[in-house]
C-alpha positions as CSV (number, residue, x, y, z in Angstrom):
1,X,75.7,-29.8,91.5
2,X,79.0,-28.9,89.6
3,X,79.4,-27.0,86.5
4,X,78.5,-28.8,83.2
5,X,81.4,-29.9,81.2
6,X,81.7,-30.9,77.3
7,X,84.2,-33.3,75.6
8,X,84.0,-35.0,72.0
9,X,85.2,-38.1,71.5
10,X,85.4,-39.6,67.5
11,X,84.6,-43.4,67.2
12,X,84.7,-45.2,64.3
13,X,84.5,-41.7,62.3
14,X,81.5,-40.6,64.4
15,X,82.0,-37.5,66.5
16,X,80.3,-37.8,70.0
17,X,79.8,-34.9,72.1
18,X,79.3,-35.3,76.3
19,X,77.7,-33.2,78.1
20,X,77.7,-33.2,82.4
21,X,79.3,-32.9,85.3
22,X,82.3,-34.8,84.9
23,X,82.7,-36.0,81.4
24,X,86.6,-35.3,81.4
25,X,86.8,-38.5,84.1
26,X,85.6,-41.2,81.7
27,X,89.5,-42.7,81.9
28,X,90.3,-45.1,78.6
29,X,87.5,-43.4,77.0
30,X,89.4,-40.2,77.5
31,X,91.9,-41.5,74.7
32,X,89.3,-40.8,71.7
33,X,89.2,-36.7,71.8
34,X,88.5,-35.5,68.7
35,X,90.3,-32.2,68.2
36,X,86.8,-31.1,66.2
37,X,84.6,-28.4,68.1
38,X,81.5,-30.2,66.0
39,X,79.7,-33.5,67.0
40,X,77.5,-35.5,64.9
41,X,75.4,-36.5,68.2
42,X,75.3,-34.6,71.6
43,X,74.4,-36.6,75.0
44,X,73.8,-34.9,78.0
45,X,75.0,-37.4,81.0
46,X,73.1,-37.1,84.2
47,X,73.0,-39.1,87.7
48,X,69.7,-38.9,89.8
49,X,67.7,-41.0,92.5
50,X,65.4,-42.3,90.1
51,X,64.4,-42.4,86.4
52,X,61.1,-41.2,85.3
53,X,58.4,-43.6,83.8
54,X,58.4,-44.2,79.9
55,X,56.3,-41.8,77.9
56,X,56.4,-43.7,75.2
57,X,54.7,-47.4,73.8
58,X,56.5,-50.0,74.3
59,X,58.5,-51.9,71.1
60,X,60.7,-54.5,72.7
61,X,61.2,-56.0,76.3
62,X,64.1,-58.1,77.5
63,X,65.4,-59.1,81.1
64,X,68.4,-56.4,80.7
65,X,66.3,-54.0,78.6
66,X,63.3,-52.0,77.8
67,X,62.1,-49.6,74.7
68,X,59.5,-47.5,74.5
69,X,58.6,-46.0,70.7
70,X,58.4,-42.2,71.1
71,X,57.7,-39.5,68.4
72,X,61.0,-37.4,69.2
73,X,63.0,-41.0,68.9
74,X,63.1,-44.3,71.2
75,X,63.7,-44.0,74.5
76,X,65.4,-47.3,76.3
77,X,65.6,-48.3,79.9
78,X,69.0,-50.5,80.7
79,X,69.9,-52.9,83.4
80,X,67.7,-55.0,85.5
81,X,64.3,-54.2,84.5
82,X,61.8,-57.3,85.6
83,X,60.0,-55.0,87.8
84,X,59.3,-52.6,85.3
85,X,61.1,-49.7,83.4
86,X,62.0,-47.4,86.4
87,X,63.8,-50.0,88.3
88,X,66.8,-50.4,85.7
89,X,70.1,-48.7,85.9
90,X,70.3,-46.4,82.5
91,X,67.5,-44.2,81.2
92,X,68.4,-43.1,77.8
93,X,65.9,-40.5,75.6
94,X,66.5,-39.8,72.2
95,X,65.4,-36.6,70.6
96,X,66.7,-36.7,66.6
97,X,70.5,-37.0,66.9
98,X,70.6,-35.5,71.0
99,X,70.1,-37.7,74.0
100,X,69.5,-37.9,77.3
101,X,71.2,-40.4,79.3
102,X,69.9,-40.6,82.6
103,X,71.9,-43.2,85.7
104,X,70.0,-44.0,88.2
105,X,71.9,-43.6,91.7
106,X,72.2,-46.9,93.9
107,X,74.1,-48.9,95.7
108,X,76.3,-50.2,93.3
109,X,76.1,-47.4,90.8
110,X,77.9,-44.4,92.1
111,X,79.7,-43.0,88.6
112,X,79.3,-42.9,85.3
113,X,81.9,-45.7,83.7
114,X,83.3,-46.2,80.0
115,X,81.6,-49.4,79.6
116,X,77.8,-47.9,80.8
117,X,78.8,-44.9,79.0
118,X,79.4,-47.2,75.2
119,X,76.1,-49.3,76.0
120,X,73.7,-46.0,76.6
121,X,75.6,-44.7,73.4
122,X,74.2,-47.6,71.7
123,X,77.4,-47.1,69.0
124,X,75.8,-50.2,66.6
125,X,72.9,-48.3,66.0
126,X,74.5,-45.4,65.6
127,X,76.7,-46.5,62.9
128,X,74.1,-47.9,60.9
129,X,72.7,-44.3,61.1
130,X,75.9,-43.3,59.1
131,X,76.0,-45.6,56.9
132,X,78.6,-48.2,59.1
133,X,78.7,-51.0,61.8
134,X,80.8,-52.9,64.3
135,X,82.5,-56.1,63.3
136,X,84.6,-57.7,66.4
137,X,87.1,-59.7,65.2
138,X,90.8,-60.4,65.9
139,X,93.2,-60.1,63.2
140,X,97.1,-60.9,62.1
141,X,98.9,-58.2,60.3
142,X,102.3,-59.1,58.4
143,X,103.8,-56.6,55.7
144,X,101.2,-54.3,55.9
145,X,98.3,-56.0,55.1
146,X,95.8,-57.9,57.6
147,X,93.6,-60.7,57.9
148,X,90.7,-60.7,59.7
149,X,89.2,-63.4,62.1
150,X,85.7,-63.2,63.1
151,X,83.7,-65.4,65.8
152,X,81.5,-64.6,68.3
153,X,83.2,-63.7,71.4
154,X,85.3,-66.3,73.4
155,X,86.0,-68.5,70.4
């Protein structure tokens, strides 16, 4: 095991602090330091041969996702999940505005990556927290101002 690392990263206003191993090597995600030593939310990133079972009871259940109501905060199993909970990718374990986000170690899943790292941050629900929310849209900007386009993906 290596030594634990820290880097904060702002999106959309919201000051993210990682905790791990290897943080630093997140690549494009790398270009969102925030020069602030304070985070709104801290996650500690961990890889492992397996996630533990859910402690909580469970809210919601889809092919790609699992989540268990807990009194510390939700915890939510990502990835393929038919054969229950454990056998998904991401294990991620709220406790008020700290998580855990536990990878499961397979084949496949070697590294932590940018786009596993934004879905355990589960940034939507996060903004809502704080009073915000994600709106994907493309956009055309002449003279300074901008109009936006919105559509769901592909369109």
């Amino acid at each position: 095991m290596g030594r634990e690392e820290r880097l904060i990263l702002e999106l959309a206003g919201l000051r993210v602090e990682l905790r791990g191993e290897r943080p630093q090597q997140l690549g494009v995600l790398s270009d969102y330091r925030s020069r602030s030593l304070i985070a709104d939310h801290v996650y500690t990133l961990e890889l492992c041969d397996g996630l533990e079972p859910p402690t909580g009871e469970p809210i919601y259940r889809a092919a790609d996702q699992w989540v268990f109501r807990r009194s510390g905060g939700p915890e939510r199993y990502l990835g393929p999940v038919e054969r229950g909970p454990e056998g998904g990718h991401i294990r991620i374990r709220r406790e008020g505005s700290d998580a855990r986000i536990t990878y499961r170690r397979t084949g496949e899943l070697r590294a932590v990556t940018p786009k596993l790292l934004l879905n355990a941050l589960d940034l939507p629900h996060l903004l809502t927290i704080h009073e915000g929310f994600l709106l994907h849209a493309a956009f055309i900007e002449h003279g300074g101002r901008a109009i936006l386009f919105t559509a769901p993906s592909g369109t």
